[in-house]
C-alpha positions as CSV (number, residue, x, y, z in Angstrom):
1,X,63.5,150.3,87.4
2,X,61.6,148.0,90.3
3,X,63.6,147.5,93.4
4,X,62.3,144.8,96.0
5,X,63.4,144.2,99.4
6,X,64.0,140.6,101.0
7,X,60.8,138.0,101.7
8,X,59.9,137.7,105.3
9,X,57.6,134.7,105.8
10,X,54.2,135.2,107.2
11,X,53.0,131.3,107.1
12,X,53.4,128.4,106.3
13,X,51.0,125.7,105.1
14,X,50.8,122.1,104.1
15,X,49.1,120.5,101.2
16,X,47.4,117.3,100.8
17,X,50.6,115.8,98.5
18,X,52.6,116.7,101.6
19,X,53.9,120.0,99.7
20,X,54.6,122.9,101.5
21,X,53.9,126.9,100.4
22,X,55.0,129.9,102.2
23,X,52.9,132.9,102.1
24,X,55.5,135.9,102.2
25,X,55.9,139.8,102.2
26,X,58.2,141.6,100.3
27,X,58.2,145.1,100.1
28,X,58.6,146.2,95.9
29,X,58.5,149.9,94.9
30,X,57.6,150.8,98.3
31,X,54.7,149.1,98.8
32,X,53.9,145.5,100.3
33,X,53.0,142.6,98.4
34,X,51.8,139.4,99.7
35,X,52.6,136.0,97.9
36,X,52.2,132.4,98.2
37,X,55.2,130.4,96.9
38,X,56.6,127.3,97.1
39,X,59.0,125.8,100.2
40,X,61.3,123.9,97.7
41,X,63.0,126.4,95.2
42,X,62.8,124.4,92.4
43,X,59.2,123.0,91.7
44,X,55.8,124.6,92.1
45,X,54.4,127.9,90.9
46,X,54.4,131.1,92.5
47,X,51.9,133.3,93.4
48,X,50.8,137.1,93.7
49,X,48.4,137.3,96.6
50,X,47.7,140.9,97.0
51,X,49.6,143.4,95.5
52,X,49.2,146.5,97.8
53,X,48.3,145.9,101.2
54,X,47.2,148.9,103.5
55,X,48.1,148.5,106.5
56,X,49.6,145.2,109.4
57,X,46.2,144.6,110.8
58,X,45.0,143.9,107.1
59,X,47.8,141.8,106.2
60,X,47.3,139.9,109.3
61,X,43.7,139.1,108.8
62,X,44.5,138.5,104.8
63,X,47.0,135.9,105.7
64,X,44.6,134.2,108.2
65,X,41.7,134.3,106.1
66,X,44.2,133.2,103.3
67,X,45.9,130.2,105.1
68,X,42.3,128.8,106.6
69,X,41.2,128.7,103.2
70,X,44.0,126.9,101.1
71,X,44.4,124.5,103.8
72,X,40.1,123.4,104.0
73,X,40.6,123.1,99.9
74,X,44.0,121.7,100.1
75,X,44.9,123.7,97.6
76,X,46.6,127.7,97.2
77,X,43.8,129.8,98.0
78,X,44.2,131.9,95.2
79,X,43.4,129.2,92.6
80,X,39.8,129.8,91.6
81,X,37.8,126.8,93.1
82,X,36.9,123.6,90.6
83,X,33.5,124.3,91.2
84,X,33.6,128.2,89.6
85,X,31.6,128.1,85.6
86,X,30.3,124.7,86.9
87,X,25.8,124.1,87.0
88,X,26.5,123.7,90.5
């Protein structure tokens, strides 16, 4: 049996529809998981960042790196970009 502990957010971030997303920790079997999900509980999709995270500084700079990057593509950052399988 999984057992999870409650979500503390780590950031927030705004999409270009006006949308926001939280990315969150939540501690689940002991370890810490990182996940981007929706502000609104009842639309949206949620998302499984990183699954086991070391240590604070590397949550830190994951959620930086993380947040800089969905915000420039206006999108969650964990989508694969539009331009991935492309002849670009």
């Amino acid at each position: 049996m999984s057992t999870a502990g409650e979500r503390h957010e780590l950031a927030r971030y705004e999409l270009p529809d006006g949308s926001e997303r939280i990315v969150c920790a939540q501690r689940v079997d002991g370890r810490v998981a990182i996940s981007d999900i929706p502000d609104s509980d009842d639309s949206g999709r949620v998302y499984l960042v990183e699954r086991h995270i070391e240590s604070k500084a590397a949550m830190e700079g994951l959620v930086a790196a993380y947040v800089r990057d969905a915000v420039r593509r206006g999108e969650p950052a964990i989508l694969l970009p539009a331009w991935v399988g492309s002849d670009r």
